[in-house]
C-alpha positions, 0 to 999 in steps of 0.5 A, a space after each residue: 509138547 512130544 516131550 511132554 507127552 511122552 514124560 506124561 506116558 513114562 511117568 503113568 507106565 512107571 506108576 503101573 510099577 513097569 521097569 524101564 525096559 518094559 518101558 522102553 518095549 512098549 513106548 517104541 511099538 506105538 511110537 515107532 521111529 518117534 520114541 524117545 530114547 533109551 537114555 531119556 525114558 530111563 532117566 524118567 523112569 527114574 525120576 518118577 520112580 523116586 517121587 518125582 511128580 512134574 513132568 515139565 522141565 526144571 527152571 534153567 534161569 540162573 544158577 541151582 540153588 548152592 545153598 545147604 540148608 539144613 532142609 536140604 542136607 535133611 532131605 538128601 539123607 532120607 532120599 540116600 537112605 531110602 535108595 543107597 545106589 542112587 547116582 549123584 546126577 539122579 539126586 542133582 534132579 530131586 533136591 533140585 541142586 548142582 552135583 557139587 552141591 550134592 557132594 559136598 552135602 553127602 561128603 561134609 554134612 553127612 560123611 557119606 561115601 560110596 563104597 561097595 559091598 564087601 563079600 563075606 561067608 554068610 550072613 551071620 545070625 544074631 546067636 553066631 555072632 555071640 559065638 564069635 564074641 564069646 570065643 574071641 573072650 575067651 581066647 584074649 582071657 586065655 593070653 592076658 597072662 602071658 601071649 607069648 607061652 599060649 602061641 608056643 602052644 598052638 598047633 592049627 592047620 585045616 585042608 586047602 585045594 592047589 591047583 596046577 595052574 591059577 590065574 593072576 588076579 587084575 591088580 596081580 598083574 597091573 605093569 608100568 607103561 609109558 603114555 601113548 603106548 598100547 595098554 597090555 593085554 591079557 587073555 581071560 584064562 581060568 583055574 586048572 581042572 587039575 589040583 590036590 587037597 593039603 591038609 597043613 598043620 603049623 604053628 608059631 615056628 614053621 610047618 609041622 605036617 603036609 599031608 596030600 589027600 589021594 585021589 578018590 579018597 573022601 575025607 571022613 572022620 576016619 581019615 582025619 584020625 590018621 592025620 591026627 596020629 600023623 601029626 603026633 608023630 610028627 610033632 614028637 619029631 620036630 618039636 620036642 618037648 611041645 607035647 608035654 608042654 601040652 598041644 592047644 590045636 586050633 580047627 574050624 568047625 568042619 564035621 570031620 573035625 568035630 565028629 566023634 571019632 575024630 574027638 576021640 583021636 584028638 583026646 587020645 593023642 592028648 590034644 586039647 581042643 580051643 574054642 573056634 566058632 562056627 563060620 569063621 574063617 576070619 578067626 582061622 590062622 591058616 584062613 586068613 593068613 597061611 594060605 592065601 599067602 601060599 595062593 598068592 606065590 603060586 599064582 600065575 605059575 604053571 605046574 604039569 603034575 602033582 609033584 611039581 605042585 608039591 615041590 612048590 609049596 614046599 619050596 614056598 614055606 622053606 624060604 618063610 622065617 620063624 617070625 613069619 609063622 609067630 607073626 601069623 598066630 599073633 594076629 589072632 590076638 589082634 582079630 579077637 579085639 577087633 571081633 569083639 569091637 565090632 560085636 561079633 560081625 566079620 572083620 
């Protein structure tokens, strides 16, 4: 009867709204070397904690109940909804049914999964999410005539940090190896302390301007003015006849973009400004395309100073084809549609 007793213990302390820890502390100052362990009050706390009552073991005669009735696909979805992170062992003991059973109720009957969570910029409001539907409205309305004369006009771009050195992600640096050889090692490093801004401008042909922030500078409207005029001359340059055809940039939302001042350089290099809604860097080219393509090449490189960085980077985009870039702007297209199939949520 010990064990008995000490469910009975776990089962009260859980009702008290104890964690299991708490738990564990406790059981172990009055029962010394006759506590239960910490795998089974933590198994009963849990227990407890989803609704179980009885304290005594299930029936071990004969096989679980296989059956899926619709009661128990009934039951194992609103267990399920109540606590998405239970295990499939945790829900064996509630319904009273085998893991597999339990699987196939959650795989066939409820077409349930188990996945993690997806990390995303914010937790969108119900008006930004609006924003973004909208914005994603009018960019397909403004390219249902004719794509392709609409990508010719965009110029997009916004400010990243290199660093001089950035680790290899896991999946990055997975190799081959033959079985019943040691695994590789590898040794946790972390980003560089050393690193420089870029400010990249590109459109549907290739890079149009790089410009590198100095150190100590703060970027301020001011300075994003210059980067404008920059880019003026330089798509005069590179591209001509791009602005008299007319320059659709497309920026993020950040206050240097949308202070007064830097408007006001915007309008008067003859610029014309495309509606980005705020907190999207799914919707933003140079977010979801450019750079972390740009990350991906220099990961895992070593660089001693700046130059080398910049050598790099510039070496990175030579060997990029137009297509690659016409590529990177049609996606937009793609993203809009799917914004606005998933009602303004992060794609």
């Amino acid at each position: 009867m010990e064990k008995i007793e000490h469910r009975a213990v776990i089962k009260f302390l859980t009702k008290q709204g104890k964690n299991a820890q708490t738990i564990l502390n406790e059981m172990e100052t009055v029962y010394g070397e006759q506590c239960p362990s910490k795998s089974m009050i933590y198994k009963w706390h849990g227990l407890f904690k989803h609704g179980r009552e009885s304290i005594e073991d299930d029936p071990r005669s004969g096989r679980p109940v296989e059956a899926t009735t619709s009661d128990i696909v009934e039951k194992v979805e609103k267990i399920v909804l109540e606590d998405t992170r239970l295990k499939k062992k945790q829900l064996s003991a509630l319904v009273g049914v085998s893991d597999t059973t339990i699987l196939r109720i959650l795989h066939d009957h409820l077409g349930m999964t188990k996945v993690s969570a997806r990390w995303v910029p914010r937790m969108l409001t119900p008006l930004q999410k609006q924003q973004r539907v909208e914005a994603s409205k009018h960019f397909l309305e403004l390219c249902s005539d004719d794509p392709g004369s609409i990508l010719e006009r965009i110029v997009t771009g916004d400010e990243t940090w290199v660093h001089h050195f950035e680790p290899e992600s896991k999946q990055e640096s997975m190799q081959w190896h033959k079985k019943g050889t040691p695994p590789p090692k590898k040794f946790k490093v972390s980003e560089s302390a050393g690193k420089l801004m870029a400010t990249v401008f590109w459109d549907c042909e290739g890079i149009i301007l790089i410009d590198y922030k100095e150190k100590g500078r703060t970027i301020t409207g001011e300075y994003y003015a210059t980067i404008l005029e920059k880019l003026k001359d330089a798509i005069k340059e590179k591209r001509r006849g791009k602005l008299t055809k007319g320059v659709l940039l497309l920026q993020d939302n950040a206050p240097v973009h949308k202070g007064k001042v830097a408007m006001a350089a915007l309008h008067t290099h003859g610029f014309e400004s495309l509606v980005h809604p705020p907190y999207s860097p799914d919707l933003a080219p140079s977010d979801f395309y450019l750079f972390p393509n740009l990350k991906k090449d220099l990961r895992g490189r070593k660089f001693s100073d700046d130059n080398e960085v910049k050598e790099a980077i510039l070496a990175h985009f030579e060997g990029k084809d137009k297509k690659y870039f016409y590529d990177g702007l049609e996606k937009l297209i793609h993203r809009s549609n799917k914004c606005i199939q998933l009602k303004g949520d992060y794609i």
